[in-house]
C-alpha positions as CSV (number, residue, x, y, z in Angstrom):
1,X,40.2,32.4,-23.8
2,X,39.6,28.7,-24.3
3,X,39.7,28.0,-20.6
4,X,37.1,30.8,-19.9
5,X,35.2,29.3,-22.6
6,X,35.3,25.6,-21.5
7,X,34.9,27.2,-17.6
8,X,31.0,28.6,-18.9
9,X,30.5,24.9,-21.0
10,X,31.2,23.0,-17.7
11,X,29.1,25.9,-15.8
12,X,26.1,25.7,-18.5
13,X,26.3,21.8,-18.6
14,X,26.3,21.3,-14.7
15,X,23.3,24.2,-15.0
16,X,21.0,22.1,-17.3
17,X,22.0,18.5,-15.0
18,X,20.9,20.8,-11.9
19,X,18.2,21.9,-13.5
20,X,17.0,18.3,-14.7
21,X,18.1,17.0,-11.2
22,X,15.6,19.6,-9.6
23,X,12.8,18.6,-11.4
24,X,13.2,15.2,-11.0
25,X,13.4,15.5,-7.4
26,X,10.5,17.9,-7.7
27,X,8.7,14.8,-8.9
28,X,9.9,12.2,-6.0
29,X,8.5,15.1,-3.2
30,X,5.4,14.9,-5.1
31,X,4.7,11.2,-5.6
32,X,6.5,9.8,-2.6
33,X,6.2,12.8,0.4
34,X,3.2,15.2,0.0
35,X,0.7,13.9,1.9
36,X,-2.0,15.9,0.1
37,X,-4.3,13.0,-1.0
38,X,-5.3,14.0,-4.7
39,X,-9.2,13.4,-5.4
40,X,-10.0,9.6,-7.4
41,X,-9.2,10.2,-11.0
42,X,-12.3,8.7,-13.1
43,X,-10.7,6.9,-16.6
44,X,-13.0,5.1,-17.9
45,X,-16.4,5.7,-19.8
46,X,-19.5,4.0,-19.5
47,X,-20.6,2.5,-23.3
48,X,-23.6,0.5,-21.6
49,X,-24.7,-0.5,-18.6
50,X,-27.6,-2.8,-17.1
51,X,-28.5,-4.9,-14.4
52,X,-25.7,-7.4,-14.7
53,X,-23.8,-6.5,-16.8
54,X,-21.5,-3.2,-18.1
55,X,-19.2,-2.2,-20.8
56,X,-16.9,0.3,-20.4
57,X,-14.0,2.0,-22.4
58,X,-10.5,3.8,-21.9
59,X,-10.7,7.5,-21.7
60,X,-7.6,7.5,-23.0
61,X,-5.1,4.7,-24.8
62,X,-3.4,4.0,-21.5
63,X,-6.3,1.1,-20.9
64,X,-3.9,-0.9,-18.5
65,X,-6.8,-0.4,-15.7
66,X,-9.5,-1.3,-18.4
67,X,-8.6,-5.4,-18.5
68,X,-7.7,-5.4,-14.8
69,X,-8.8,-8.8,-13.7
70,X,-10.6,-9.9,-10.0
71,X,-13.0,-8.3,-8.1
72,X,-13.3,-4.1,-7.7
73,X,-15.8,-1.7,-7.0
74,X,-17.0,0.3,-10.0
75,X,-17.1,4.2,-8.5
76,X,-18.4,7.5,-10.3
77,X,-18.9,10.6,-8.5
78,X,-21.9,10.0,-7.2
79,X,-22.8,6.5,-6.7
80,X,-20.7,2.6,-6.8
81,X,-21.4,-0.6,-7.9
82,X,-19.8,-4.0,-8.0
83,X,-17.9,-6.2,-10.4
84,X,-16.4,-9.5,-10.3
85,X,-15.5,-11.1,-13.4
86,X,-15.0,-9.8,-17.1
87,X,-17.5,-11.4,-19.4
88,X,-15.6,-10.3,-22.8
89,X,-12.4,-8.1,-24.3
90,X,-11.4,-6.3,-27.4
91,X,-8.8,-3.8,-28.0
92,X,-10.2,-0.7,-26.6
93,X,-13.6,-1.9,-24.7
94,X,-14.9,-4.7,-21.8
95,X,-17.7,-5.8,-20.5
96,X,-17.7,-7.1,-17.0
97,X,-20.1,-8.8,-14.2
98,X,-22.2,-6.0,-12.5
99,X,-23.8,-6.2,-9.7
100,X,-25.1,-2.6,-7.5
101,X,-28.3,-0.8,-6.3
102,X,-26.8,2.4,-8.5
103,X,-26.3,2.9,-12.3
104,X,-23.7,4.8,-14.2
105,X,-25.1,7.0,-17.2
106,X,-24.2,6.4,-20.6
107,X,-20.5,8.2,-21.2
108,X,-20.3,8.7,-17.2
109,X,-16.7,8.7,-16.0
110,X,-16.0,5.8,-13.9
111,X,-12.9,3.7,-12.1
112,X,-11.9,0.4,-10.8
113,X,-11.6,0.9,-7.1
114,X,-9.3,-1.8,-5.2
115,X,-10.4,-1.6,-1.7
116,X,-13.4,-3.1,-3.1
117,X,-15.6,-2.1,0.1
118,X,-15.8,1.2,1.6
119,X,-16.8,3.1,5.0
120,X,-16.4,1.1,8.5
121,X,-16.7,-2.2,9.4
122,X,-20.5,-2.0,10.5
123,X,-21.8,-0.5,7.3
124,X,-19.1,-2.5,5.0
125,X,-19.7,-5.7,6.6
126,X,-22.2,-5.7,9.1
127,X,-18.9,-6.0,11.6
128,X,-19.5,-4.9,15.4
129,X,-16.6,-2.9,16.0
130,X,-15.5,0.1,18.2
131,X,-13.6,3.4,17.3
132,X,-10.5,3.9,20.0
133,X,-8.6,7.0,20.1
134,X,-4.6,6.0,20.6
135,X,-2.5,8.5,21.7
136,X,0.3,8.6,19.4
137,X,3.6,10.8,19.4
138,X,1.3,13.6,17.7
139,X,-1.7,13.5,19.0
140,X,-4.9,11.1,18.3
141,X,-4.3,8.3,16.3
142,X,-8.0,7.1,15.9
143,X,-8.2,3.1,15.2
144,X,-11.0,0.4,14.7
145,X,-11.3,-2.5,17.2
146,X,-13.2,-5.5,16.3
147,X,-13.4,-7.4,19.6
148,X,-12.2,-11.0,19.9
149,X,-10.0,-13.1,22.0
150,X,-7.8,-11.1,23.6
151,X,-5.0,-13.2,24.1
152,X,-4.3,-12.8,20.4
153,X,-4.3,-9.8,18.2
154,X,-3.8,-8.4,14.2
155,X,-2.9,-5.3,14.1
156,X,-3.6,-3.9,10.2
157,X,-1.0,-0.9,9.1
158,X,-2.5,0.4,5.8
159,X,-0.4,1.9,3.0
160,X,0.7,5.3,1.9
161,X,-2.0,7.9,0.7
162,X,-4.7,5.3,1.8
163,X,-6.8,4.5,5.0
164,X,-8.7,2.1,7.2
165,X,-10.6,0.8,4.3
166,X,-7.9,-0.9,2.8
167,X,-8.5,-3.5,5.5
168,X,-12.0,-4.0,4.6
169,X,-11.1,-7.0,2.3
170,X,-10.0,-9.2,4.4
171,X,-11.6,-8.3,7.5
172,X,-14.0,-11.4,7.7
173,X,-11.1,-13.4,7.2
174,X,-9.5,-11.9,10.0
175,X,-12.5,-11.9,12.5
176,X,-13.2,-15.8,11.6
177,X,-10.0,-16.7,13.3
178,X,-11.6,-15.0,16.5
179,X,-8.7,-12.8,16.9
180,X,-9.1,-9.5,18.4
181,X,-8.2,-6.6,15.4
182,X,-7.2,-3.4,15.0
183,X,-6.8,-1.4,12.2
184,X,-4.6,1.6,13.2
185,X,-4.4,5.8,11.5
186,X,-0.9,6.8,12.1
187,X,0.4,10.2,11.4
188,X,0.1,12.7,8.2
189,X,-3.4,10.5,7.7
190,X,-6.5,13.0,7.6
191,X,-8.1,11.9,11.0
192,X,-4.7,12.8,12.6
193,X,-1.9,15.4,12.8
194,X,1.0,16.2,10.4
195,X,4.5,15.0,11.1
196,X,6.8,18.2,11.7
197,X,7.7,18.0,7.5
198,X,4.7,16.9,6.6
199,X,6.3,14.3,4.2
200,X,5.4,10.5,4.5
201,X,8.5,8.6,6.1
202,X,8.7,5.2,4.7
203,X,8.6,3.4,8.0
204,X,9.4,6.2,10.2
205,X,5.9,6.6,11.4
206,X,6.6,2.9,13.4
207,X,6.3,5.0,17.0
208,X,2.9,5.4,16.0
209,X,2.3,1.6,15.5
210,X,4.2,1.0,18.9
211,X,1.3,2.8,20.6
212,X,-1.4,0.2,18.9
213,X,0.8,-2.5,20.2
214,X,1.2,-1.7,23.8
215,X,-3.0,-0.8,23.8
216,X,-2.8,-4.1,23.0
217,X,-0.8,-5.5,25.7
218,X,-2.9,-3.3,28.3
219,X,-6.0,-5.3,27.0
220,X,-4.2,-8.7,27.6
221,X,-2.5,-9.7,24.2
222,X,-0.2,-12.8,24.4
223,X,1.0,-13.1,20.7
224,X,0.8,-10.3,18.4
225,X,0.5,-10.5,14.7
226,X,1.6,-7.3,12.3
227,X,-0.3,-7.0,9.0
228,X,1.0,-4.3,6.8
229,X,-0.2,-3.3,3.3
230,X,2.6,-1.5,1.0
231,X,4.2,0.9,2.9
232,X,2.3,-0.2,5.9
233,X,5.0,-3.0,5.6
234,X,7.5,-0.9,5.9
235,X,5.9,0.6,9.1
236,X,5.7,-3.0,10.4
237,X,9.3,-3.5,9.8
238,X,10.8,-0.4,11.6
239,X,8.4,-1.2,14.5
240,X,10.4,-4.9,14.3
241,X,13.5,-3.0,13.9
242,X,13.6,-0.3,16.5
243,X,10.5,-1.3,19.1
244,X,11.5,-2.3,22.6
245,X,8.1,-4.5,22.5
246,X,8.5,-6.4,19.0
247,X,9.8,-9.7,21.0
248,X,5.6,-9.9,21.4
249,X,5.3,-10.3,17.9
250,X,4.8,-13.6,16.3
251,X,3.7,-13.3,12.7
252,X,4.0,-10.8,10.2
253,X,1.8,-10.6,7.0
254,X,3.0,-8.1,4.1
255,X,1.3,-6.7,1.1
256,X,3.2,-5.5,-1.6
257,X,5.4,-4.3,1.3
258,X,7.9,-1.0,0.6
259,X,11.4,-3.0,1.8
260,X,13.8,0.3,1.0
261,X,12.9,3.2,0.1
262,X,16.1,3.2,-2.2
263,X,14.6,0.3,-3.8
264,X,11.5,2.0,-4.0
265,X,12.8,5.2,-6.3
266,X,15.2,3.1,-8.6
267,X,12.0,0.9,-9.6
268,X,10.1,4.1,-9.8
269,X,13.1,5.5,-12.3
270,X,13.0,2.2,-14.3
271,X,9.4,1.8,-14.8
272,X,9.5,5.6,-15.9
273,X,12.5,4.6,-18.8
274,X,14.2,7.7,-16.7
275,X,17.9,7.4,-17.8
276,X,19.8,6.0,-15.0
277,X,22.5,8.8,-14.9
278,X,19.5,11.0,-14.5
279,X,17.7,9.2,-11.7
280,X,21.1,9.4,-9.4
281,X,21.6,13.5,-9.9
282,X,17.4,13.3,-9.5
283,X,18.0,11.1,-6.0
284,X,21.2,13.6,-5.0
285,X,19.1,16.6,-5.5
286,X,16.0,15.5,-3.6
287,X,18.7,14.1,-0.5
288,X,19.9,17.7,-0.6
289,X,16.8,19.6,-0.2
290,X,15.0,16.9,1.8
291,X,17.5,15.3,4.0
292,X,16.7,11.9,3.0
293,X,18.0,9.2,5.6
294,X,18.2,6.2,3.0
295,X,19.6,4.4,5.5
296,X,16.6,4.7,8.4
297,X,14.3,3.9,5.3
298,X,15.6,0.5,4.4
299,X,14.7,-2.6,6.4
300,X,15.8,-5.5,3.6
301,X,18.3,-6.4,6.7
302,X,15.9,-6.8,9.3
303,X,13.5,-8.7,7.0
304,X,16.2,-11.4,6.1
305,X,17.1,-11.6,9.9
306,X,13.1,-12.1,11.2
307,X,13.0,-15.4,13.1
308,X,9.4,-15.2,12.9
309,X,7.0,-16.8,10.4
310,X,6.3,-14.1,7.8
311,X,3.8,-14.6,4.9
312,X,4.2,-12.2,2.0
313,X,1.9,-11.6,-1.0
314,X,3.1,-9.7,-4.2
315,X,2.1,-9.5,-7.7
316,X,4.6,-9.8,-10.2
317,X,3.4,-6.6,-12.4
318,X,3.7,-4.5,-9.4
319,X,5.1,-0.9,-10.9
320,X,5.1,0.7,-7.4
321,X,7.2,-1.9,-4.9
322,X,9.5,-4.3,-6.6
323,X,8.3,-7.7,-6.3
324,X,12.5,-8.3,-6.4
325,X,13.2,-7.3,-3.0
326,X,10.1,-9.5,-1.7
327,X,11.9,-12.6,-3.8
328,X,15.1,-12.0,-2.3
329,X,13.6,-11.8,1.3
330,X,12.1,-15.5,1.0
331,X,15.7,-16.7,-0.5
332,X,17.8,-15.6,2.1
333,X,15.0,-15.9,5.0
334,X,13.9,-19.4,3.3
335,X,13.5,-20.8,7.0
336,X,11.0,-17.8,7.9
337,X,9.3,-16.4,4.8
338,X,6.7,-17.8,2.7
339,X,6.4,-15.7,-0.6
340,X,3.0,-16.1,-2.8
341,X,3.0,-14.4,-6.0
342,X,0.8,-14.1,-9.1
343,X,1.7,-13.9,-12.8
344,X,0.3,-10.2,-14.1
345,X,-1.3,-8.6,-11.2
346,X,-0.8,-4.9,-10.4
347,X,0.2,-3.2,-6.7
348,X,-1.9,-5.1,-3.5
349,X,-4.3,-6.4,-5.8
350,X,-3.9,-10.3,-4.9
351,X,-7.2,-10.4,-3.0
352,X,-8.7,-8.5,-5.8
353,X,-7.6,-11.0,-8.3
354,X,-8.5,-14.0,-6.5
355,X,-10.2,-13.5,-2.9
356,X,-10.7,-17.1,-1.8
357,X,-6.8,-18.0,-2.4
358,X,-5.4,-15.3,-0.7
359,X,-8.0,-15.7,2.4
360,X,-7.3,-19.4,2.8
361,X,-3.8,-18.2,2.5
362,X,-3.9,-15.4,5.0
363,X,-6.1,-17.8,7.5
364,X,-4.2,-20.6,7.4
365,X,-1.1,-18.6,8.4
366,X,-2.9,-17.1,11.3
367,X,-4.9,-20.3,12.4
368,X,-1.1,-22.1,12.7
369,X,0.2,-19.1,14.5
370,X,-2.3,-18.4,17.0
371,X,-3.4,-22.5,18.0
């Protein structure tokens, strides 16, 4: 009897971890795989709003977004504006810099948008550029060319759930080194096809960024610099890793770069305050039903073993990609790496915080690389 009794305690108990271990891996498919790009959540309110200037408060008491500091476009649902600087800060309300053709209404739900700019280079940034259709493993991988020398090319590789526009930022920056650019789709983004599990792959998608690089070498490219934005980083580093053609490589710029996927979910986990025992039956689970490669998804080794210059930006309150595995990259690749961070700023928002640093940054890298 007591056997039989402690047999459906250990069957209940491992039950309920199951149980908790499904969810949580239920969670990591939906923030970290599914592809499905959810529509912009709006969490702030307009209090007041003129010419120059607008106030706005949290819609709810996580205001973390509200005192975000640097430059961001201020979008609503039907319209966008611009905003630089905050002017002055309480507890629960701001009032920035505005600058736009459009207004927000009084109480109108609004958000701070990172990518700052938004549609293609021409209409962004009054950028001649020219839209090339790459075949990729799965079809059409459509990409941006801004013409330049050709001898020398950037390659941008945005990050996961985003799109071309992520490159908008720094694309001046990039075209006043006269450098030809292009800013690459890869697969499971909406202009191209799904991968066969339609789950994002950490890196995995690099054959799709091999394709970009030998277009470039059929238009005459000579050196070859990779610019990847969070887990566009990651791309960049499995192209390094597994690419017959990386020895044209010569720089590599990262973004708040995804290093291991590993990595990734335990600072996911701790950020969370998800109990550690927890996270591991969560991570077992999801390996289970999902047939995570951890292995194939972590390039920490390759990055300490690039014996090319490598400039990496992170921000030290980064709750997606832990600024720890970029630290530990410029410590054991001291030689190679150059590591810029800032005190209190969020995932890949460097430029956002301070736009001129990070572009004499990013164009002194590339002037020294490609002269």
């Amino acid at each position: 009897m007591i056997v039989f009794t402690i047999l459906i305690l250990v069957t209940i108990a491992a039950a309920i971890l199951f149980g908790i271990g499904w969810y949580y891996s239920e969670m990591l498919k939906r923030e970290a795989f599914v592809t499905n790009i959810e529509p912009p959540e709006y969490n702030l309110l307009v209090k007041s709003a003129n010419s120059t200037s607008i106030e706005l408060i949290s819609e709810n008491d996580n205001s973390e977004e509200l005192f975000e500091e640097g430059h961001y476009k201020i979008e609503w649902a039907d319209g966008f504006g611009f905003t630089k600087s905050i002017l002055q800060s309480n507890e629960n309300q701001i009032l920035r810099d505005y600058s736009g053709k459009d207004f927000p209404l009084i109480g109108e739900p609004v958000r701070l948008e990172t990518f700052f700019y938004s549609g293609n280079p021409n209409t962004a940034l009054n950028i001649d550029y020219e839209e090339v259709p790459l075949n990729c493993e799965l079809g059409i991988c459509p990409a941006w060319k801004v013409e330049g020398d050709r001898e020398n090319w950037v390659i941008v590789v945005h990050g996961k759930g985003s799109n071309r526009e992520e490159s908008l930022r720094i694309l001046e920056t990039l075209k006043k080194t006269d450098t030809s650019i292009l800013v690459i789709t890869y697969r499971n983004d909406p202009e191209t096809n799904p991968s066969e599990n339609g789950y994002y792959g950490f890196g995995q998608e690099w054959p799709d960024l091999e394709i970009a690089v030998e277009y470039a070498l059929q238009q005459g490219a000579k050196k070859i610099i990779l610019y990847g934005f969070s887990m566009g980083g990651a791309i960049s580093l499995g192209f390094l890793q597994e690419s017959t053609h990386s020895s044209h490589v010569v720089g590599l710029i990262l973004d708040a770069p995804v290093i291991s996927f590993n990595s990734l979910v335990n600072h996911g986990i701790a950020e969370r305050n998800v109990p550690k025992f927890i996270g591991t039956i969560g991570k077992w689970v999801a390996t289970q039903r999902f047939k995570i490669p951890w292995d194939k998804m972590d390039y920490f080794k390759t990055a300490t073993e690039l014996e090319i210059p490598v400039l990496i930006f992170h921000g030290t309150k980064d709750k997606l990609t832990p600024v720890k595995e970029s630290e530990k990259i410029a410590q054991e690749n001291d030689k190679n790496v150059t590591l810029v961070t800032t005190n209190g700023v969020g995932h890949a928002k460097m430029w956002n915080y301070n736009p001129k640093f990070y572009e004499e940054k990013v164009f002194k890298f590339l002037s020294q690389l490609i002269n």
